[in-house]
FIVEX-724171 format. One line per field, with one value per residue (C-alpha): residue in one letter; x, y, z. Coordinates in Angstrom, 1 decimal, decimal comma. Layout:
REM FIVEX-724171
code = (A	...)
X = (X	...)
Y = (Y	...)
Z = (Z	...)
***
This chain:
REM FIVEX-724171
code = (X	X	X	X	X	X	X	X	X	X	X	X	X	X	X	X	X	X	X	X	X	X	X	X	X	X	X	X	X	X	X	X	X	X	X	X	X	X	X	X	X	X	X	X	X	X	X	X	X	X	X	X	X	X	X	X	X	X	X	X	X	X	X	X	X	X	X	X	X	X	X	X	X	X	X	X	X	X	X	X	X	X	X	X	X	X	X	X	X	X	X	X	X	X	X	X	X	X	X	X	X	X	X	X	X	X	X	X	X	X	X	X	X	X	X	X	X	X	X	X	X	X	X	X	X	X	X	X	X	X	X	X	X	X	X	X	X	X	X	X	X	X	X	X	X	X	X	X	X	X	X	X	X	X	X	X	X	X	X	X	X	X	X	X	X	X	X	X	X	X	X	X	X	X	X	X	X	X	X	X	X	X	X	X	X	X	X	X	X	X	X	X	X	X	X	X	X	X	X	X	X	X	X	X	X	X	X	X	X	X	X	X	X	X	X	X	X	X	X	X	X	X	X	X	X	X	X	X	X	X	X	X	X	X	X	X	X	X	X	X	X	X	X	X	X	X	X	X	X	X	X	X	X	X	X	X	X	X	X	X	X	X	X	X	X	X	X	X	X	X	X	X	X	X	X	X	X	X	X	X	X	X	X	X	X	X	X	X	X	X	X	X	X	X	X	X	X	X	X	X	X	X	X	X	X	X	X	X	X	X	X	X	X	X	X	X	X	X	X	X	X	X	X	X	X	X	X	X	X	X	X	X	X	X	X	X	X	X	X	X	X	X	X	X	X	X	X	X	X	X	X	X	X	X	X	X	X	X	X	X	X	X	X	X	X	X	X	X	X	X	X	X	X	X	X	X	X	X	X	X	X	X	X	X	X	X	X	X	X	X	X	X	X	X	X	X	X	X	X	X	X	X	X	X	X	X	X	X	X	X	X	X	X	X	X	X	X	X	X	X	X	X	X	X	X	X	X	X	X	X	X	X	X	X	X	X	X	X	X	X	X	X	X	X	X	X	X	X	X	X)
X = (19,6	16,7	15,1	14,7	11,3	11,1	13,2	13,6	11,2	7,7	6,7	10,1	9,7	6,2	7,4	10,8	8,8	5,8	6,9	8,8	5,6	3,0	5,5	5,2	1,3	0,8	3,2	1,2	-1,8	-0,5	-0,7	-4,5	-4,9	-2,8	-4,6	-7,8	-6,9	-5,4	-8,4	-11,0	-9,3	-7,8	-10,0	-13,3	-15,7	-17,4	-14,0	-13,3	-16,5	-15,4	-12,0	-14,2	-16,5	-13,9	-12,2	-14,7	-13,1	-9,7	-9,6	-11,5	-8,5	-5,9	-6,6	-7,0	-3,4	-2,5	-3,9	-2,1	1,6	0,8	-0,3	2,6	5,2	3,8	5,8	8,8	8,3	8,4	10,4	13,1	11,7	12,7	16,3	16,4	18,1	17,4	13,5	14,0	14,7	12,7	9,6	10,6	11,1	7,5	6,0	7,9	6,0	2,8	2,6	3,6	0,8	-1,8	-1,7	-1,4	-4,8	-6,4	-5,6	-7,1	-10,4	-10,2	-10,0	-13,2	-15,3	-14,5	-17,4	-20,2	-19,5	-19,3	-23,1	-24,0	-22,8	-25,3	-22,5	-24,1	-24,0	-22,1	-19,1	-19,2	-17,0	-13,8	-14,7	-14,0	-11,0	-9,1	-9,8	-8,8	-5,4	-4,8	-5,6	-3,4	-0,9	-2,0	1,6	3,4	1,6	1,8	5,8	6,0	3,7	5,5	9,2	7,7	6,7	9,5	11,7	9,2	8,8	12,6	11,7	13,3	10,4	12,4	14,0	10,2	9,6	12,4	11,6	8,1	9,1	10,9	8,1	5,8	7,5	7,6	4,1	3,3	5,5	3,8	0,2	1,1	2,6	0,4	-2,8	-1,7	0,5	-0,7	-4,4	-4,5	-7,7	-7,9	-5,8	-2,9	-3,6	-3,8	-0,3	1,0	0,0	1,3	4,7	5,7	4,2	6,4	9,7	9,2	8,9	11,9	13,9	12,5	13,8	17,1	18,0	16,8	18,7	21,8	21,5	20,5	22,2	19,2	17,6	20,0	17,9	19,6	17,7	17,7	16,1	13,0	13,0	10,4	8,2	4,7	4,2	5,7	2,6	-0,1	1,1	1,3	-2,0	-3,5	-2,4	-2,7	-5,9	-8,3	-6,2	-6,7	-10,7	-10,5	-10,1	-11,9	-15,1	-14,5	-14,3	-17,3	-19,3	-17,8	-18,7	-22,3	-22,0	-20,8	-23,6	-25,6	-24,0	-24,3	-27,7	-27,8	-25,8	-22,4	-22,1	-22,5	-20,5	-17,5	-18,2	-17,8	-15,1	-13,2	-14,5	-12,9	-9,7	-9,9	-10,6	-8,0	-5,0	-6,2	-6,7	-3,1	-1,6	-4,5	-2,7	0,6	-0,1	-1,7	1,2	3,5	1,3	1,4	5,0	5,5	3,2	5,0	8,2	7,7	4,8	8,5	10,1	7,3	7,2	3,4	4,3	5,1	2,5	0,0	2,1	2,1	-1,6	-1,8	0,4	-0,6	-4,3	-3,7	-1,6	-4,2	-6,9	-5,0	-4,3	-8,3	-9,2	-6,7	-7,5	-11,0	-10,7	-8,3	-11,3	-14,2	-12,5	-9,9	-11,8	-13,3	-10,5	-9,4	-11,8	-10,6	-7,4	-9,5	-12,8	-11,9	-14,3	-16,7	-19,9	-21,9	-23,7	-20,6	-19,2	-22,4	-22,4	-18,6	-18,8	-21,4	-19,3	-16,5	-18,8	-20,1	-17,2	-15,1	-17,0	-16,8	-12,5	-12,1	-13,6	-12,1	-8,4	-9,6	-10,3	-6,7	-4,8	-6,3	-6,8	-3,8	-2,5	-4,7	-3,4	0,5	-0,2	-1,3	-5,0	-6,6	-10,0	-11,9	-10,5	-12,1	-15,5	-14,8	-15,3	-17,8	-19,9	-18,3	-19,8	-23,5	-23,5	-22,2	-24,6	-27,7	-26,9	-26,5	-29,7	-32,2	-31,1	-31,3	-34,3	-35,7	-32,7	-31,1	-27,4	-27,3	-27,8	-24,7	-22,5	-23,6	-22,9	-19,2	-19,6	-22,0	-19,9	-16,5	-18,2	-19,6	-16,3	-14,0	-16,0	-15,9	-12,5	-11,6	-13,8	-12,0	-8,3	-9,0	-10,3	-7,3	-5,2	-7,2	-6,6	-3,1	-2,3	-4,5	-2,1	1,2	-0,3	-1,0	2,4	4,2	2,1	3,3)
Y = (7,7	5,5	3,0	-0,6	-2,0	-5,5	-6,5	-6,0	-5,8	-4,1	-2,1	-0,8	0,1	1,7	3,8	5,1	6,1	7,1	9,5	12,2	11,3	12,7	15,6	17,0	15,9	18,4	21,4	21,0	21,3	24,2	26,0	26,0	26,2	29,8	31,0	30,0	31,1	34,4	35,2	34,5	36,2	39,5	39,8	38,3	35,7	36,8	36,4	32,6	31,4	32,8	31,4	27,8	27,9	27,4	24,2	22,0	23,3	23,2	19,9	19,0	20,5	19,9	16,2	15,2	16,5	14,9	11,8	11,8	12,5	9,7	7,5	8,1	7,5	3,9	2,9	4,3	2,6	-0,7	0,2	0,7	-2,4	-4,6	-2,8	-1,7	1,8	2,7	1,7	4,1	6,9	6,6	6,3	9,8	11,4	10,3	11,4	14,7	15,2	14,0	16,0	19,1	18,8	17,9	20,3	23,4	21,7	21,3	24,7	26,3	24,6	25,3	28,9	29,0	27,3	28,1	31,2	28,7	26,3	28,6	30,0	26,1	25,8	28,2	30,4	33,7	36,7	38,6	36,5	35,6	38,1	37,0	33,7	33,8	36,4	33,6	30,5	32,7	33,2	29,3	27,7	30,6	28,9	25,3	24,3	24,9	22,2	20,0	20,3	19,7	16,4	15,6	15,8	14,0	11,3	10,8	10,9	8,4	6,0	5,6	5,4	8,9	10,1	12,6	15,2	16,3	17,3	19,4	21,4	21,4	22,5	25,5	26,8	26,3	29,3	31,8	30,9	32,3	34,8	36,0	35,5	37,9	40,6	40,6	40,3	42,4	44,8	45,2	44,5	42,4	40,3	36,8	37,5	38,3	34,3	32,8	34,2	33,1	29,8	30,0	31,3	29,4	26,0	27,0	27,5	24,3	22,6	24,2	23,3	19,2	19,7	20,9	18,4	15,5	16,3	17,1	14,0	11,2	10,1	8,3	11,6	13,1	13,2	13,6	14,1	10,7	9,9	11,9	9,9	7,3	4,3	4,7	2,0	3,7	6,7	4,2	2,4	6,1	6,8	3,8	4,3	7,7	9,1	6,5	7,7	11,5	10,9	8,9	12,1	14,1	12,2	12,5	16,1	16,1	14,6	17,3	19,8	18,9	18,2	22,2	23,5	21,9	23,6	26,8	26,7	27,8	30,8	32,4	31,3	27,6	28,2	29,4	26,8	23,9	25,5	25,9	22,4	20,8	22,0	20,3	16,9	17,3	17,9	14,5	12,8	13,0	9,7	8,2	9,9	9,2	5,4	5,6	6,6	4,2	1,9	2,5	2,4	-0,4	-2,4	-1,2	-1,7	-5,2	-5,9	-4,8	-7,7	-10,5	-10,1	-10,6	-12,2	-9,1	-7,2	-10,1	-9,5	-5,9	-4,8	-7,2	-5,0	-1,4	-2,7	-2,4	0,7	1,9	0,8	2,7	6,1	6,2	5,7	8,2	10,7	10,5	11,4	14,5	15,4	15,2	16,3	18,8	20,1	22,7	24,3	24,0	26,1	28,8	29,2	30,1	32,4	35,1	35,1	32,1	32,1	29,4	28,9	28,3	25,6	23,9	23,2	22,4	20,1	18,1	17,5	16,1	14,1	12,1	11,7	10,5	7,4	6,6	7,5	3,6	2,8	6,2	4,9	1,6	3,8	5,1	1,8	-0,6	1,9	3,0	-0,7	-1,3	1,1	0,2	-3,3	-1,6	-1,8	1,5	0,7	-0,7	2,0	4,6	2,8	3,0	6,8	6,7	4,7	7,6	9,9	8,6	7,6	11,6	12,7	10,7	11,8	15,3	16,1	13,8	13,5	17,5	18,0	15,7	16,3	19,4	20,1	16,4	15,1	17,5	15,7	11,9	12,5	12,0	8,6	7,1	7,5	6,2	3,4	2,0	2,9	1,2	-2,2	-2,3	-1,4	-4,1	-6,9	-6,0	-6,5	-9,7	-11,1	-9,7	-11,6	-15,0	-14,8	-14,2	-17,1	-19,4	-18,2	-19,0	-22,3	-23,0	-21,9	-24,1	-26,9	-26,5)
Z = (2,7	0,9	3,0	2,0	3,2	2,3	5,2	8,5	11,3	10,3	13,2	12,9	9,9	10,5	13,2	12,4	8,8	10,2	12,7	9,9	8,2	10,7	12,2	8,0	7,9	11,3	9,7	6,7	8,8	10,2	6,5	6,9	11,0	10,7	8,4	9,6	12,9	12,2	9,9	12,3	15,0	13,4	10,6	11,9	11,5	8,4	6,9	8,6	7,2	3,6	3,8	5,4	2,7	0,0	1,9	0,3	-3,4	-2,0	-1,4	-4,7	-6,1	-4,8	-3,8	-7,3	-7,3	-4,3	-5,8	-9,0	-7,4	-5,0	-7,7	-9,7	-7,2	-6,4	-9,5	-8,2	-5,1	-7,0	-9,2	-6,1	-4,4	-7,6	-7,5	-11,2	-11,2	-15,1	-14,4	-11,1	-13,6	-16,4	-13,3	-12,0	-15,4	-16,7	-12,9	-13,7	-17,0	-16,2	-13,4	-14,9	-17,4	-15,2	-12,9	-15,6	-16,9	-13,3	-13,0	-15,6	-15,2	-11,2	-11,9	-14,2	-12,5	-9,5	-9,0	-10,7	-8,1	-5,2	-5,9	-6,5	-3,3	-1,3	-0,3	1,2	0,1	2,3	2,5	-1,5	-2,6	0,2	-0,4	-4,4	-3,9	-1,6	-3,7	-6,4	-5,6	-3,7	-7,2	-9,2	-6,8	-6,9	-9,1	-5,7	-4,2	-6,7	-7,1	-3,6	-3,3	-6,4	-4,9	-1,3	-3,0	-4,7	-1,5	0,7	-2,3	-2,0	1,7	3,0	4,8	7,4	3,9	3,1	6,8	7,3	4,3	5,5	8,7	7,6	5,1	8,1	9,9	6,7	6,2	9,9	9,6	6,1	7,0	10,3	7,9	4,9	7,2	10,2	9,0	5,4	6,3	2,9	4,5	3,3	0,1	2,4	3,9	0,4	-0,6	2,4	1,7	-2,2	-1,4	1,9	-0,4	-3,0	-1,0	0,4	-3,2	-4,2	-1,5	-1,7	-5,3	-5,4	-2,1	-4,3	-7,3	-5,4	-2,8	-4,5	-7,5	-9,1	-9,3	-11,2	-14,4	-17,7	-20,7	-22,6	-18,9	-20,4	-23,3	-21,4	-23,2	-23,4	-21,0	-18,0	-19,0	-19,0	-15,5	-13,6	-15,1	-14,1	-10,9	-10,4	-12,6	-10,0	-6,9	-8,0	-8,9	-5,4	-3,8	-6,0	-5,4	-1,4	-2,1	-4,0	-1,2	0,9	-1,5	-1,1	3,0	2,8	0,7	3,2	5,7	4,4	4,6	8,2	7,9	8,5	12,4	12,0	8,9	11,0	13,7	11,2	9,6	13,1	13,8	10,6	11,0	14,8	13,2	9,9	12,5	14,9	11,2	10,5	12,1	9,9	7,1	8,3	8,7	5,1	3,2	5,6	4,4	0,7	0,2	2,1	-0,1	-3,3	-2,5	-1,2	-3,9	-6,5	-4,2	-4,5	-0,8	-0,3	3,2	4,6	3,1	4,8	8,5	8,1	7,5	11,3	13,0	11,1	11,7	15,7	15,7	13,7	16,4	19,2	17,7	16,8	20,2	21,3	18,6	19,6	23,2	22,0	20,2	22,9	26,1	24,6	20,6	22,5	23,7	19,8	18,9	20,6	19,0	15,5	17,1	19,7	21,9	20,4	21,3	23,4	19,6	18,5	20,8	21,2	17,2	17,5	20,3	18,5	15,3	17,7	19,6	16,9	14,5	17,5	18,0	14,8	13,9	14,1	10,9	10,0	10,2	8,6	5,5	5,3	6,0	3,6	1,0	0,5	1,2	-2,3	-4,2	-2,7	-4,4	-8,0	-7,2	-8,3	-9,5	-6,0	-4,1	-6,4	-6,3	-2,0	-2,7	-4,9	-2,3	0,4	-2,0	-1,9	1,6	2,3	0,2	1,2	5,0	4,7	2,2	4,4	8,0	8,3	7,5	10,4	13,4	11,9	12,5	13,8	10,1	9,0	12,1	11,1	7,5	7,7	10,4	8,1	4,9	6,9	7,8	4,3	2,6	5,2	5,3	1,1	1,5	3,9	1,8	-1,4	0,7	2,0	-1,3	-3,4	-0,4	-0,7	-4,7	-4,4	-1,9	-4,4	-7,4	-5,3	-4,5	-8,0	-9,1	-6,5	-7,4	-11,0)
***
């Protein structure tokens, strides 16, 4: 059932992993896209730009979660890689805790700051009120998330990336079904879409749980398991705490890209919210590729296969190359049509403003994938602290872009925003890679020499 990556061919590997991975990435795309697009179309478009306003703080949150439960199951990744069952344990019993904790905490700051930052963020009047009501209840319901991130990465640093889709799959269909009864039938609005969201989340979480305890006997956790060293703490958290701010800090540069936005009113609002959802659903082989990328690094950086982490960045480089391309075609010849699924009857206004953020992020999803691969290949490897300072320079880019460029081209500054940030993130990202490769062929050559 678990899937040994330090042998064997690596676009083999890549593929038969990747695939299960993007299938779940799109299903759990399709958590946000329903609700987006049932909102906008049965509720209206005041309503889609409230529930698009709050993406921005969504992310914020819930990446940092992301973040940590990725972080902590690179150890368990090398941990597997290196073969040491006990080590395997004690891994998932201290990512069990720490992830527990965490997330209560993220939670209860989330929900009290969460009105502050939505008036910081320009949101308009009119649609403040929805807005707050659905972030609300998503970060109420944030622990559902975070048990299922939790349980996936467990499962795909053991190298079973198909188990986490098929839950996904199936809580994909009660979330439909529930955001077309509570929003339809009930006329709950967009707090009918945000319980959705929690409940189908948390059906999937429980489900990922009880098939890893019952399936894999490493996972069967007893409770001197729980009784882990300090040191197995400190090595998630080193990990994890710079993966979670990672994303954080992206989010905060979206943060600000949105109060931007917001700016201009409710219409160009909904038009980048319907817009955003486009690109996050082409973005998934980029995520896909990511996480492929990750676990194959830990598990052969557990092995002292560095070989193979050198031969597979070459080939994951080029797939990487060709699903851009591809992903940016979907977006300029077929986003418009996209758009459509989320606003009944859109407006020319409306495309024209979607049309341009697919144009100009398209040319640029190169350097976009680039991001994704040799991040994540970084962080695989136990490197945690560049890949942070990547965002951070994500961050400033965003930020410089979207507060200038506006001013001078309008809507045009909003669109280049993302492009220019992508592009001095992925070429620091890159740099730091290939020196952390050169320093780690010198050290082998020392150490033969000796």
């Amino acid at each position: 059932m678990t899937n040994d990556m330090t042998k064997g061919n690596p676009l083999k590997i890549f593929i038969f992993f990747s695939i299960p991975l993007l299938i779940g990435n799109v299903f759990q795309q399709l958590y946000s896209m329903v609700d987006t697009i049932i909102v906008g179309r049965f509720v209206g478009v005041e309503a889609l730009a409230a529930v698009g306003s709050t993406g921005s703080m969504f992310f914020l949150v819930n990446g940092m979660i992301l973040g940590l439960t990725s972080g902590f199951g690179v150890l368990v990744a090398q941990k597997f890689g290196a073969k040491d069952e006990v080590a395997i344990k004690k891994a998932v019993a201290s990512n069990i805790i720490l992830t527990l904790v965490l997330t209560v905490f993220i939670t209860i700051i989330a929900l009290l700051v969460k009105n502050p930052l939505l008036r910081m963020m320009n949101t308009p009047d009119n649609i403040f009120n929805d807005a707050s009501t659905y972030i609300t209840i998503i970060f109420a319901g944030i622990i559902t998330q975070a048990l299922y991130n939790m349980a996936a990465g467990i499962l795909r640093a053991l190298g079973d990336s198909k188990t986490p889709l098929y839950f996904l799959m199936v809580s994909s269909i009660v979330n439909v079904i529930l955001d077309l009864v509570f929003i339809i039938n009930f006329k709950m609005g967009v707090s009918g879409a945000a319980y959705a969201t929690n409940i189908a989340q948390g059906f999937s979480a429980v489900l990922c749980l009880i098939y890893s305890y019952k399936k894999f006997q490493v996972l069967r956790l007893k409770k001197e398991d729980f009784k882990v060293e300090l040191s197995y703490y400190t090595k998630h958290l080193k990990v994890g705490v710079p993966m979670g701010l990672q994303f954080s800090v992206t989010a905060v540069g979206i943060i600000i890209v949105q109060s931007a936005i917001n700016v201009f009113g409710s219409t160009v609002i909904a038009s980048y919210t319907a817009s955003s959802k486009v690109l996050q659903l082409v973005m998934q082989p980029a995520t896909s590729f990511g996480v492929t990328i990750a676990n194959y690094s830990g598990q052969n950086l557990g092995a002292g296969r560095f070989d193979r982490i050198k031969s597979g960045m070459k080939i994951m480089n080029k797939v990487s190359i060709i699903t851009s391309l591809l992903a940016g075609l979907v977006l300029i010849f077929l986003g418009k049509y996209f758009v459509r699924l989320f606003i009944e009857n859109p407006t020319a206004e409306i495309f024209t403003y979607s049309q341009l953020v697919f144009n100009y992020s398209a040319v640029f999803f190169i350097p976009l994938g680039f991001i994704f691969v040799y991040r994540n290949v970084l962080q695989g490897m136990g490197e945690s602290f560049m890949p942070m300072m990547a965002g951070v320079l994500e961050l400033i880019a965003r930020s410089i872009v979207a507060f200038t460029l506006p001013k001078y081209i309008g809507f045009t500054g909003i669109c280049l925003s993302d492009p220019v940030a992508w592009i001095a993130a992925s070429v620091f990202l890159m740099i730091t890679y290939y020196k952390k490769m050169k320093k780690i062929e010198i050290e082998n050559k020392e150490g033969i020499a000796v």
